[in-house]
N, C-alpha and C positions, 0 to 999 in steps of 0.2 A: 732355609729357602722353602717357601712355598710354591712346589711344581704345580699342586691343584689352579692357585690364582696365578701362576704366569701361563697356563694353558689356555684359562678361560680367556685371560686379557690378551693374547693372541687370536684366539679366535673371533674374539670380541673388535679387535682393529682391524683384523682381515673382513669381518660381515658389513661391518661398517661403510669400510671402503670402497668394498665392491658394491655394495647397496646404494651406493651416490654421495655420502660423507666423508671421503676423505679426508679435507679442511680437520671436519670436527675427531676423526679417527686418530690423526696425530696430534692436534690439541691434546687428546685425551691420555692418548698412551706411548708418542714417542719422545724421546728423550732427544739431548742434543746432536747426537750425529746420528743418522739414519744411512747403514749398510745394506745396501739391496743386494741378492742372490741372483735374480734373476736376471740375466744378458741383456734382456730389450727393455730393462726399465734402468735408468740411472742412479748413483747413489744419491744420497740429499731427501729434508723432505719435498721439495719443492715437486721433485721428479716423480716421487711418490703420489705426490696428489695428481699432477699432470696425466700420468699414465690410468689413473681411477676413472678421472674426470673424461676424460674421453672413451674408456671403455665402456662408461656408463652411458653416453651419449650414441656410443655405434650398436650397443646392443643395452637397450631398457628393458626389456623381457629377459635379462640372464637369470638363472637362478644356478646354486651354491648348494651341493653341501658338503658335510664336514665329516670325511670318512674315519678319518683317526689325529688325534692328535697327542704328539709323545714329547716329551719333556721329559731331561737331566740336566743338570745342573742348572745355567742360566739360558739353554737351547730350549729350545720349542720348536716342533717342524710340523704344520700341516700337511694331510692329506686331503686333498680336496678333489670335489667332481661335481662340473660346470656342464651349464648347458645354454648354450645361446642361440634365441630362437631371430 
C-alpha cells in the first residue's frame, strides 16, 4: 500500500472540491460507495457534490489549507484550516 499516494489523492479530492469541482473530484478519485463522516453532509456522492457546490456558491473567497495529513492502512484523515471571507 502506498500511504505517500493515498495522502496526496485525499488531499487532492478534498482541494478539488472545495475549490468548486466537485463533479470532477469524484470522477477522479471516488469509488463506488462514498461514506461521509461528517453529520451535515449525507453519505452518497451525489450529497458529496451537493454540499461542495453550495458551499462554494455561499462563500467564493474561502480558502484551505492543509495542516497535516496522516495515513495508515487504507485511512487517511485531514487536518485542515479554512477561512471564509
Amino acid at each position: 500500500m502506498d500511504l505517500e499516494a493515498n495522502k496526496n489523492h485525499a488531499v487532492e479530492l478534498y482541494k478539488m472540491a472545495y475549490e468548486g469541482n466537485p463533479k470532477d473530484a469524484v470522477k477522479r478519485f471516488v469509488g463506488e460507495d462514498y461514506i461521509q463522516h461528517n453529520p451535515l453532509v449525507g453519505d452518497g456522492k451525489q450529497a458529496f457534490i451537493d454540499y461542495f457546490e453550495r458551499m462554494h456558491s455561499e462563500y467564493e473567497d474561502k480558502t484551505i489549507e492543509f495542516v497535516r495529513c496522516i495515513a495508515e492502512g487504507d485511512l487517511v484523515a485531514l487536518h485542515t484550516s479554512n477561512l471564509a471571507r
